[in-house]
FIMARPA-87845 format. One record per residue (C-alpha): x, y, z; residue number from 1; residue in one letter. Coordinates in nm, 4 decimals. Example, Ala and Ser with C-alpha at 12.3 -4.5 7.8 and 13.67 -1.06 7.14 Angstrom:
# residues 2
+----------+----------+----------+------+-------+
|        X |        Y |        Z | balo | vexse |
+----------+----------+----------+------+-------+
|   1.2300 |  -0.4500 |   0.7800 |    1 |     A |
|   1.3670 |  -0.1060 |   0.7140 |    2 |     S |
+----------+----------+----------+------+-------+
//
This chain:
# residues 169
+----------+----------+----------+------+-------+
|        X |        Y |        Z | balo | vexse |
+----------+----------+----------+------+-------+
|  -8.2759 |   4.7898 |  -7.7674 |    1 |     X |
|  -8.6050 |   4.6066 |  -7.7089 |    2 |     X |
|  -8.8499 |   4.7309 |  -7.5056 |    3 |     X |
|  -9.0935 |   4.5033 |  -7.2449 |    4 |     X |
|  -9.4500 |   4.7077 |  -7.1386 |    5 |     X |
|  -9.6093 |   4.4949 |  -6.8636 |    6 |     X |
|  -9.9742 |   4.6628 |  -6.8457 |    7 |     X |
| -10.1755 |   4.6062 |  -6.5631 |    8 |     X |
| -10.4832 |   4.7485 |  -6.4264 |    9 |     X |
| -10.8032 |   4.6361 |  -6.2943 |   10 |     X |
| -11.0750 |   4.4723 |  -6.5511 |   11 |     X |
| -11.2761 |   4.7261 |  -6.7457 |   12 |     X |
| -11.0166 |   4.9422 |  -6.7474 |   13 |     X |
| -10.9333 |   4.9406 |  -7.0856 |   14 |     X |
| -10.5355 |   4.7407 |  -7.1373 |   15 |     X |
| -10.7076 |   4.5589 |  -7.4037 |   16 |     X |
| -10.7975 |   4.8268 |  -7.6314 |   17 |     X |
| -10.4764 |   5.0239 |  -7.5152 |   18 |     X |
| -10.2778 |   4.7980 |  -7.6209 |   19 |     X |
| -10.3671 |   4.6749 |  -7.9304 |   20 |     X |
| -10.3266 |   5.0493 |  -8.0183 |   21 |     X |
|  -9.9805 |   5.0765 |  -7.9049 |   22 |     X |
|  -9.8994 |   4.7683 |  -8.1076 |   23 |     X |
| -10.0320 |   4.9421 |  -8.3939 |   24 |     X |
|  -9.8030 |   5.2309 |  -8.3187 |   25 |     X |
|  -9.4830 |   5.0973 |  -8.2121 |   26 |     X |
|  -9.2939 |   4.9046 |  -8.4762 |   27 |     X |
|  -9.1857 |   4.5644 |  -8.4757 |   28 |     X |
|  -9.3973 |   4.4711 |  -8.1912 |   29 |     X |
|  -9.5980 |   4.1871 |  -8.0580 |   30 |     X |
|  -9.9116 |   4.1542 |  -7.8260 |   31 |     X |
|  -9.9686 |   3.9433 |  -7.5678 |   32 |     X |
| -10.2710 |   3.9236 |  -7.4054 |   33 |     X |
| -10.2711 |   3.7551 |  -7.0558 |   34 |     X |
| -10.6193 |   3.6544 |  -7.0217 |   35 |     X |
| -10.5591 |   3.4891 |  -7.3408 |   36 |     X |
| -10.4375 |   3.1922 |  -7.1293 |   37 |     X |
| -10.7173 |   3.1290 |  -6.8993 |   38 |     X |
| -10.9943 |   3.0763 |  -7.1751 |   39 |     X |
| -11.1095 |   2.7263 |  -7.0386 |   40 |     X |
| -11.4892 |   2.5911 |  -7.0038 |   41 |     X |
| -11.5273 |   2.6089 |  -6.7556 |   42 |     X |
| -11.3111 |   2.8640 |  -6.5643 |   43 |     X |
| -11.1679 |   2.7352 |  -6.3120 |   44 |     X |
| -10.8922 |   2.9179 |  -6.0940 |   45 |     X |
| -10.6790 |   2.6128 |  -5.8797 |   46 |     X |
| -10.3228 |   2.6465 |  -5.8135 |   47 |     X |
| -10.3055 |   2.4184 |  -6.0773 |   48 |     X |
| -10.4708 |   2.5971 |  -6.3503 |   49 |     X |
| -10.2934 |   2.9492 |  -6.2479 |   50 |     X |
|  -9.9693 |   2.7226 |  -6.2560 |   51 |     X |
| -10.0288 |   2.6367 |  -6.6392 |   52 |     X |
| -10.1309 |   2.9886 |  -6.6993 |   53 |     X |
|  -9.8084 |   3.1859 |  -6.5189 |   54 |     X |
|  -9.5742 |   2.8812 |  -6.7308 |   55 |     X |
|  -9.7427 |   2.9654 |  -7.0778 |   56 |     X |
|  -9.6798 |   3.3327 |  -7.0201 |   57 |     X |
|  -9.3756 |   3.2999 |  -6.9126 |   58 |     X |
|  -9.2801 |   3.0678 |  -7.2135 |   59 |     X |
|  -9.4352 |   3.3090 |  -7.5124 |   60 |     X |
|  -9.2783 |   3.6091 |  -7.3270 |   61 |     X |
|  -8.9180 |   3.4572 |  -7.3510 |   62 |     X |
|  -8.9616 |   3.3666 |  -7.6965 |   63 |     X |
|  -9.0796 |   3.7214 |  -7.7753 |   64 |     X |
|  -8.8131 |   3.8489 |  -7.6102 |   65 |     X |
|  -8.5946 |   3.5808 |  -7.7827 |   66 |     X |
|  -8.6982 |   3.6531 |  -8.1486 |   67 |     X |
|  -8.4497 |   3.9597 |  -8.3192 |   68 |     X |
|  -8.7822 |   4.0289 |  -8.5492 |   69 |     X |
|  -8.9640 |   4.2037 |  -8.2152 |   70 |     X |
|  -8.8114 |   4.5144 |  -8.0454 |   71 |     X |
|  -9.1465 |   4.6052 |  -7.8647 |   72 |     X |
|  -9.3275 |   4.3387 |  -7.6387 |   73 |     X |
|  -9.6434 |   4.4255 |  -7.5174 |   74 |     X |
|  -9.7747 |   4.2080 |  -7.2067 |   75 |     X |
| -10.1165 |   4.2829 |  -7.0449 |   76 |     X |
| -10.3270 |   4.1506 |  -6.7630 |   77 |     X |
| -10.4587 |   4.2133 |  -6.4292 |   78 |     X |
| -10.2031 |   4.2401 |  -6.2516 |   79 |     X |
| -10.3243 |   4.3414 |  -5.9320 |   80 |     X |
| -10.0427 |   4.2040 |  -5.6831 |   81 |     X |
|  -9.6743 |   4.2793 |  -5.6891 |   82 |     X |
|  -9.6570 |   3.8895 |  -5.6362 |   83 |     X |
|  -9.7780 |   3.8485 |  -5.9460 |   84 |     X |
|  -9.5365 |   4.1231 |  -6.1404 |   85 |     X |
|  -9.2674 |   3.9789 |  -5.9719 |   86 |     X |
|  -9.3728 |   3.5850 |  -6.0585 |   87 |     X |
|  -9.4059 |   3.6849 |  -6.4418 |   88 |     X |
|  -9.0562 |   3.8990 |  -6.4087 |   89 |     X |
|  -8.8542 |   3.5850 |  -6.2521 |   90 |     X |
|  -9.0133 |   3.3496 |  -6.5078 |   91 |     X |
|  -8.8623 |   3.5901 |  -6.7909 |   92 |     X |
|  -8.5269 |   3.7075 |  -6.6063 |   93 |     X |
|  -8.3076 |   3.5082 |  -6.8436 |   94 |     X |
|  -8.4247 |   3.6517 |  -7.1590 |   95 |     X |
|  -8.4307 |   3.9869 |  -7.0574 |   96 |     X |
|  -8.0906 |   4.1058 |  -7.2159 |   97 |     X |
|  -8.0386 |   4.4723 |  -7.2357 |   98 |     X |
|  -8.4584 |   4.5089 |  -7.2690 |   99 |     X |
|  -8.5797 |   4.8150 |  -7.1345 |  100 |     X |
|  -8.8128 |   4.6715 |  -6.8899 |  101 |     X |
|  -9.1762 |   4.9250 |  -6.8168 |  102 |     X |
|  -9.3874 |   4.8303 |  -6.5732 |  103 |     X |
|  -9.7454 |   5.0474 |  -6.6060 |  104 |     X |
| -10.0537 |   5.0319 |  -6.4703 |  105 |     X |
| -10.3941 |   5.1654 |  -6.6248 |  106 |     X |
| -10.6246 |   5.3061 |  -6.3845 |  107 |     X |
| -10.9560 |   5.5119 |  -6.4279 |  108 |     X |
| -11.2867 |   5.6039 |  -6.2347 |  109 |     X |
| -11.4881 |   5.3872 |  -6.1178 |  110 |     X |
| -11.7031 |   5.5662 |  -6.2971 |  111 |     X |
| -11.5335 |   5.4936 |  -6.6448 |  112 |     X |
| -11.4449 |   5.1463 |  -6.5275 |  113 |     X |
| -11.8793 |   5.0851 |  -6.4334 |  114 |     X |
| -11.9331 |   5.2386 |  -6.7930 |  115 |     X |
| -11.6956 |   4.9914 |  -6.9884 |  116 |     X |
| -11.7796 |   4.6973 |  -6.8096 |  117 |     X |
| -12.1491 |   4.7424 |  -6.8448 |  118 |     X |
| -12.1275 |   4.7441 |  -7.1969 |  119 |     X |
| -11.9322 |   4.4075 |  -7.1835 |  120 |     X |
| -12.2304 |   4.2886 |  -7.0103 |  121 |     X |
| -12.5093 |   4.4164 |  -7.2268 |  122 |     X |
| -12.2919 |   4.2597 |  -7.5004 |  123 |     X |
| -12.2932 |   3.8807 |  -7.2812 |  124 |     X |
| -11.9662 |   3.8850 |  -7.2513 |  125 |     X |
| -11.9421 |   3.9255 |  -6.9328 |  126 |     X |
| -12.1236 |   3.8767 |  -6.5665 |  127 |     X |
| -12.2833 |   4.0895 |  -6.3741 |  128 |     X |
| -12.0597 |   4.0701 |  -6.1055 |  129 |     X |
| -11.7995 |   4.1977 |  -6.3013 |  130 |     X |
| -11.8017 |   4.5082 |  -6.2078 |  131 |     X |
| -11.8372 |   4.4971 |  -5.8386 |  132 |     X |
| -11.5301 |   4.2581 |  -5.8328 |  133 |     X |
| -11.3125 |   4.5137 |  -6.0459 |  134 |     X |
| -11.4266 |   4.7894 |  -5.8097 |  135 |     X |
| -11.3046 |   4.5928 |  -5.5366 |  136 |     X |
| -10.9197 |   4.5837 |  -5.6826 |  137 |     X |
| -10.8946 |   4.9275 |  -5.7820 |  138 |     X |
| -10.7307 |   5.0298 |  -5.4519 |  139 |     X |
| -10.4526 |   4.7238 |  -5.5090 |  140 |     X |
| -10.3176 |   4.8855 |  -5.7935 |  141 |     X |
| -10.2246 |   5.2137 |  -5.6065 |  142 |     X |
|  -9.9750 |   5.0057 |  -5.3505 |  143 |     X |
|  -9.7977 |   4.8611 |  -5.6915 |  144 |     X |
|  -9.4545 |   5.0664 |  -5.7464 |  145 |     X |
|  -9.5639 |   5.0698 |  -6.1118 |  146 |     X |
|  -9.5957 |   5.3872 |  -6.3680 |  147 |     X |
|  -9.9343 |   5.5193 |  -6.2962 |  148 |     X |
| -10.1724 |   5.5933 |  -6.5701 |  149 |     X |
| -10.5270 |   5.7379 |  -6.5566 |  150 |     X |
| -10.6810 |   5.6491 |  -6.9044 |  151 |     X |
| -11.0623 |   5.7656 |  -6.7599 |  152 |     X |
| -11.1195 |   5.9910 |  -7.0057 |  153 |     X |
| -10.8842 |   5.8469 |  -7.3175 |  154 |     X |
| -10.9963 |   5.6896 |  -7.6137 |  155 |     X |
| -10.7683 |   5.4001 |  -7.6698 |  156 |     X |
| -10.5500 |   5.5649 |  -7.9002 |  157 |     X |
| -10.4966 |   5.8527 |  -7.7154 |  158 |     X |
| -10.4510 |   5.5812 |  -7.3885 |  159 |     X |
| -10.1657 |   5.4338 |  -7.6248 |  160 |     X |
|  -9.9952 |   5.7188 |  -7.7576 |  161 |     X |
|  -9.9850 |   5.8662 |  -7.3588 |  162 |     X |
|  -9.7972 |   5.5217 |  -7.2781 |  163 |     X |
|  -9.5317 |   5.6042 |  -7.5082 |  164 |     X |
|  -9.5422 |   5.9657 |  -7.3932 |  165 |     X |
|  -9.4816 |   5.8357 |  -7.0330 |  166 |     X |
|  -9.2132 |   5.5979 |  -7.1347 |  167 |     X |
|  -9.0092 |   5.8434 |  -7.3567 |  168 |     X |
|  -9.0182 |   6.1520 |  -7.0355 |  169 |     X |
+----------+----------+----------+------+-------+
//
C-alpha cells in the first residue's frame, strides 16, 4: 500500500531537512518539495500565481501517486490553513487509491524556529523579515486537525525517523 505524508509547519521549522531524511529512509519514495513551485523573480503571490502553483502540485502529486515504482510520497510546505490541506487533497482525490493518507505538521519553539531562520539569513537566503512572519503563523498550525510534531530539539534525522515512529503507533 502506498503511503502519502503531507508535512506542514511554519517556515524555519525544519520540513525541508526532515524530509529529505525520511526519503532517505523509507524505500521507494519520492520528494516533493512545495516551495519548489513558487521559485519566480520576482515573487509574486496573485491568485493567479498561487493558481499555477496549487495545479503543478496537484499534477506531480497524482503522477507520484500514479507511478507503481513509488510506495512513499513525501509532500511538504507551509501549510498553514486547513483551506489549503483540503485544496491540495481535492486536487489529488482521484489518485488516491488505497494510499494511506498522513497528514503532519512540524512545529518547534520559537526559539528553535528564530535559530534556523537566522542562519538562512546570515547565509542570504533569506530576509530579515522572515522570521517575524513565521512567528506570526505558529499559532495557525495548532487549529489544523493534523498529527502534531515538535521537532525543537531533533536533528533532522532523528525529526524523520520520529515521523515514521508516529505513523507506525
Amino acid at each position: 500500500m502506498k503511503r502519502l505524508y503531507m508535512i506542514g509547519g511554519p517556515m524555519g521549522v525544519g520540513k525541508t531537512a526532515a524530509c529529505r531524511q525520511l526519503q532517505q529512509l523509507l524505500d521507494r519514495s519520492v520528494f516533493l518539495d512545495g516551495d519548489w513551485c513558487w521559485y519566480s523573480h520576482p515573487f509574486t503571490v496573485t491568485e493567479q500565481t498561487k493558481q499555477v502553483v496549487m495545479e503543478n502540485i496537484g499534477f506531480m502529486l497524482q503522477n507520484f501517486l500514479k507511478c507503481p515504482d513509488y510506495q512513499n510520497i513525501i509532500f511538504c510546505w507551509v501549510m498553514d490553513h486547513p483551506s489549503i490541506l483540503d485544496e491540495v487533497i481535492s486536487r489529488i482525490e482521484t489518485a488516491l487509491g488505497d494510499t494511506s493518507l498522513f497528514c503532519i505538521t512540524l512545529t518547534a519553539s520559537p526559539q528553535a524556529i528564530r535559530e534556523h531562520l537566522q542562519k538562512d539569513i546570515d547565509a542570504q537566503l533569506r530576509e530579515e523579515d522572515i522570521i517575524e512572519r513565521s512567528l506570526a503563523r505558529l499559532a495557525l498550525y495548532d487549529k489544523l486537525s493534523t498529527y502534531k510534531l515538535n521537532i525543537s530539539n531533533l536533528t533532522p534525522n532523528q525529526a524523520a525517523k520520529a515521523i515514521i515512529s508516529l505513523i507506525t503507533k
